[in-house]
C-alpha positions, 0 to 999 in steps of 0.5 A: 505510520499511516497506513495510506502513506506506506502504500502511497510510497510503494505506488510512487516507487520510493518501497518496494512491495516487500518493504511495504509489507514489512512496515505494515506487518503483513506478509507479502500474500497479504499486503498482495490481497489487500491492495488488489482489494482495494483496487477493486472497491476504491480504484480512485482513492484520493491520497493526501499529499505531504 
């Protein structure tokens, strides 16, 4: 699964953080990091829509 969509779900509420991190195999330090990351460097990234 695209990794932008997983995430993309998880800002429109339908995962919850830890079930984002489960489907992306991260732990939830991780997933954690790297979303506050990509905040920082792309607080505007365009999501494509299904």
């Amino acid at each position: 699964m695209n990794k932008i969509k997983v995430i993309d779900a998880y800002y429109r509420g339908l995962l919850t953080m830890e079930e984002c991190a489960q489907i992306l195999g991260f732990d939830l330090r991780q997933l954690t990091d790297m979303i506050e990351s990509c905040m920082l460097d792309y607080p505007t990234i365009p999501v494509e829509r299904a």
